[in-house]
C-alpha atoms as a printed R data frame, in Angstrom:
    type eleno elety resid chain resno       x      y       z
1   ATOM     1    CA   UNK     A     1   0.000  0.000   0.000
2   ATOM     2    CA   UNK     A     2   2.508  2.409   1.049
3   ATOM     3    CA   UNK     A     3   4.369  1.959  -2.399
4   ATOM     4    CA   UNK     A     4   1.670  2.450  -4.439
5   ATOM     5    CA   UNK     A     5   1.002  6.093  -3.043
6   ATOM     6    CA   UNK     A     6   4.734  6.859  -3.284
7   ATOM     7    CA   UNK     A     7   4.562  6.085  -6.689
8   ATOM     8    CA   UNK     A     8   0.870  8.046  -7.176
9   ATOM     9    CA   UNK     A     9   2.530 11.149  -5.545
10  ATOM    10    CA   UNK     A    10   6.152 11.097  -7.527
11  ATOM    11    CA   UNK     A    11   3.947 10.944 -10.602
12  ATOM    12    CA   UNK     A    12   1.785 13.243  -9.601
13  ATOM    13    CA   UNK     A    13   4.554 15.307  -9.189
14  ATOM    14    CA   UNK     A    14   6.234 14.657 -12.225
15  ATOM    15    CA   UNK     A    15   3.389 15.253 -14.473
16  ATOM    16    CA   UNK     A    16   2.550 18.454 -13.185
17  ATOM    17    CA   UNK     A    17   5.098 20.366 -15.876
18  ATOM    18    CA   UNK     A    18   3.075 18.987 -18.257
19  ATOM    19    CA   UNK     A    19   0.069 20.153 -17.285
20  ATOM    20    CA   UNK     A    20   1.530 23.497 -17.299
21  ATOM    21    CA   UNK     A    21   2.843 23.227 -20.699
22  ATOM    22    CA   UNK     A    22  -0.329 22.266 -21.907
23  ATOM    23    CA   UNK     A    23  -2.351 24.549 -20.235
24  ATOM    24    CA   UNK     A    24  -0.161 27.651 -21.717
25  ATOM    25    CA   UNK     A    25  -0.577 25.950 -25.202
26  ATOM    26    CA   UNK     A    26  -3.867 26.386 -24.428
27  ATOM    27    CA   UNK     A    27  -3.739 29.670 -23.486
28  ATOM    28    CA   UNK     A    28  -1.600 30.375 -26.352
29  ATOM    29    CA   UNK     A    29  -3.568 28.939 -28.899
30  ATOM    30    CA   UNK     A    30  -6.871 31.063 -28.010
31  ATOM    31    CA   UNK     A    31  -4.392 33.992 -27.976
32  ATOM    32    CA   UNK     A    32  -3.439 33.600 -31.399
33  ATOM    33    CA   UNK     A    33  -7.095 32.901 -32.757
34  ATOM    34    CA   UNK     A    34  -8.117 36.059 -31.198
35  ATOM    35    CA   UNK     A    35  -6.147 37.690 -33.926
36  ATOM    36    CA   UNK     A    36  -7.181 35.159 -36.571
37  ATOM    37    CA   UNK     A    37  -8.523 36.960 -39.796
38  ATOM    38    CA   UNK     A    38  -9.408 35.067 -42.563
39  ATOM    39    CA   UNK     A    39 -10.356 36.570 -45.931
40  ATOM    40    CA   UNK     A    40 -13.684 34.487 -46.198
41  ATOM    41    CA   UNK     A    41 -14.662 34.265 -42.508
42  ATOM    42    CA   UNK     A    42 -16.621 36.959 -40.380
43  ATOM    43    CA   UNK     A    43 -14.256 37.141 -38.015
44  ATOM    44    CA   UNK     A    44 -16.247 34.344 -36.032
45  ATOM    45    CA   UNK     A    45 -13.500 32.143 -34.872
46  ATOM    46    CA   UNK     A    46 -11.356 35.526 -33.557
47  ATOM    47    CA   UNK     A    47 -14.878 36.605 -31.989
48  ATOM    48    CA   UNK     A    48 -15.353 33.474 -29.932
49  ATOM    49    CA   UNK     A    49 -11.569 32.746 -29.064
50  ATOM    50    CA   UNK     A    50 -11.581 36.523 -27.907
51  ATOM    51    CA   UNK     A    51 -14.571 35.858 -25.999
52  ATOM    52    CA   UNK     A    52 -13.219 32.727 -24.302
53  ATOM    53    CA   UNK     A    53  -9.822 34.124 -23.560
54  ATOM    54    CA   UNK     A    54 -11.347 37.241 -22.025
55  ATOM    55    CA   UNK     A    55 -13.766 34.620 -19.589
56  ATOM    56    CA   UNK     A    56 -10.194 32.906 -18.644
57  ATOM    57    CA   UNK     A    57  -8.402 35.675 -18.000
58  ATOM    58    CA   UNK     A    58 -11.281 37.123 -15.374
59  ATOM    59    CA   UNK     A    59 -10.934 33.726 -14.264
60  ATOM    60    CA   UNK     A    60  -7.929 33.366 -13.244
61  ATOM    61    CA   UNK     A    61  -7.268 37.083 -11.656
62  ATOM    62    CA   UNK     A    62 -10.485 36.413  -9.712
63  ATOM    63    CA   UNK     A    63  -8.818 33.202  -8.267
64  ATOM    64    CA   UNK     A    64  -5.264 34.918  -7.995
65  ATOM    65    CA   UNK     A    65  -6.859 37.515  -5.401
66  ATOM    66    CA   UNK     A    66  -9.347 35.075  -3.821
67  ATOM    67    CA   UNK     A    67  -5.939 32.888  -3.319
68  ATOM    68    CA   UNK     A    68  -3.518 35.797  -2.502
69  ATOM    69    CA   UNK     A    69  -6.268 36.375   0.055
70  ATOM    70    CA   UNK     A    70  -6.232 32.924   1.563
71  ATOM    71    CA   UNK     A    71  -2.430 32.492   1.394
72  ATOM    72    CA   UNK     A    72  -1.331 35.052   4.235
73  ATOM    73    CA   UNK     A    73   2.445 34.704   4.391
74  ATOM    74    CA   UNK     A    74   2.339 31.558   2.160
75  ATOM    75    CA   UNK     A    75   3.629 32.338  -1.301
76  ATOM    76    CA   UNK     A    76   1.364 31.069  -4.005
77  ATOM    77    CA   UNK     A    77   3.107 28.033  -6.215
78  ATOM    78    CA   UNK     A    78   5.277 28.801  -9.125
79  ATOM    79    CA   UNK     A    79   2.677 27.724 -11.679
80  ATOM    80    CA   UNK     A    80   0.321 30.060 -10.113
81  ATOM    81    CA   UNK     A    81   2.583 32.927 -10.608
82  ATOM    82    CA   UNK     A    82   3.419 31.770 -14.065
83  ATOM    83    CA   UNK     A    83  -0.003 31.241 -14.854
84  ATOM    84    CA   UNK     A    84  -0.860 35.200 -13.632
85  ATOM    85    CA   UNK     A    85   2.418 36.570 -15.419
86  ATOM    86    CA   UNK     A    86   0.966 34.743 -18.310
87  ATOM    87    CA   UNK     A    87  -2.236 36.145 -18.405
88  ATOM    88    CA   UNK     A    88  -0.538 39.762 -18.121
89  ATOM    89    CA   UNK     A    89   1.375 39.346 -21.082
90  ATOM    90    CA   UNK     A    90  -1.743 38.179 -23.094
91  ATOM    91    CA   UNK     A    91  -3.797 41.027 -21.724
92  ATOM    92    CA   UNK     A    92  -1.122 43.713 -22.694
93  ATOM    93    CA   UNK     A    93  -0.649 41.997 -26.185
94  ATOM    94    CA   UNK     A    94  -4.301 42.398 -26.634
95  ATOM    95    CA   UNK     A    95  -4.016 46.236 -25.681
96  ATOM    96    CA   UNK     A    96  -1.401 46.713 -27.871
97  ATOM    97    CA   UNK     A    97  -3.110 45.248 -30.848
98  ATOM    98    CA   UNK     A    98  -6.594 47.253 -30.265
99  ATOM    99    CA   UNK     A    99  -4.366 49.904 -29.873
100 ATOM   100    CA   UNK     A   100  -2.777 49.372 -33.168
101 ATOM   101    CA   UNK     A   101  -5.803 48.407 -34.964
102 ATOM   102    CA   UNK     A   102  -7.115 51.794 -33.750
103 ATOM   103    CA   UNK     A   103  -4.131 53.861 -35.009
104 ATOM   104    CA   UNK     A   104  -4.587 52.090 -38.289
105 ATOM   105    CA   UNK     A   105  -8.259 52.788 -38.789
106 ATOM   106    CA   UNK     A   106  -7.563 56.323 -37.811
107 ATOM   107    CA   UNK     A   107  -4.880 56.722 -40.246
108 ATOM   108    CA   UNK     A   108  -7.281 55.323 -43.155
109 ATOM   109    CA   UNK     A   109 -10.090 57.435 -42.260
């Protein structure tokens, strides 16, 4: 018995980058479609991924200060704070590209 957790808990443990890695190509992924613009589409796909990233991003800073809350003293886990730098960058990258699209449509106007 006492094996068999060991084991459950070092793989546990050891699958855990992975996760994170896959999570962030997650992340990534809607990131990128949020930009998607295809010449025969609506802009449906960018529309929904948009729509979803925006959901996990309020998601996630709700839980950071819920947790940050919690946590007291404690620091939060390195994937948490990778997870929130994450989510920074993607939010600023979105800025920065409704900025641009902005300037643009100003400048063709």
């Amino acid at each position: 018995m006492r094996a068999s957790i060991t084991c459950y808990i070092t793989t546990a443990i050891n699958t855990l980058p992975l996760r994170e890695q896959f999570a962030k190509s997650c992340f990534e992924t809607l990131l990128q479609f949020s930009f998607y613009k295809a010449s025969n589409s609506s802009g449906e796909v960018s529309k929904l991924a948009l729509g979803t990233l925006l959901k996990r991003c309020q998601e996630v800073l709700q839980n950071y200060v819920k947790d940050e809350k919690l946590s007291g003293r404690c620091p939060l886990p390195r994937s948490r704070m990778a997870e929130i730098a994450f989510v920074m960058r993607a939010i600023t990258s979105l800025i920065g590209s409704l900025q641009a699209r902005r300037s643009h449509m100003t400048q063709s106007s």
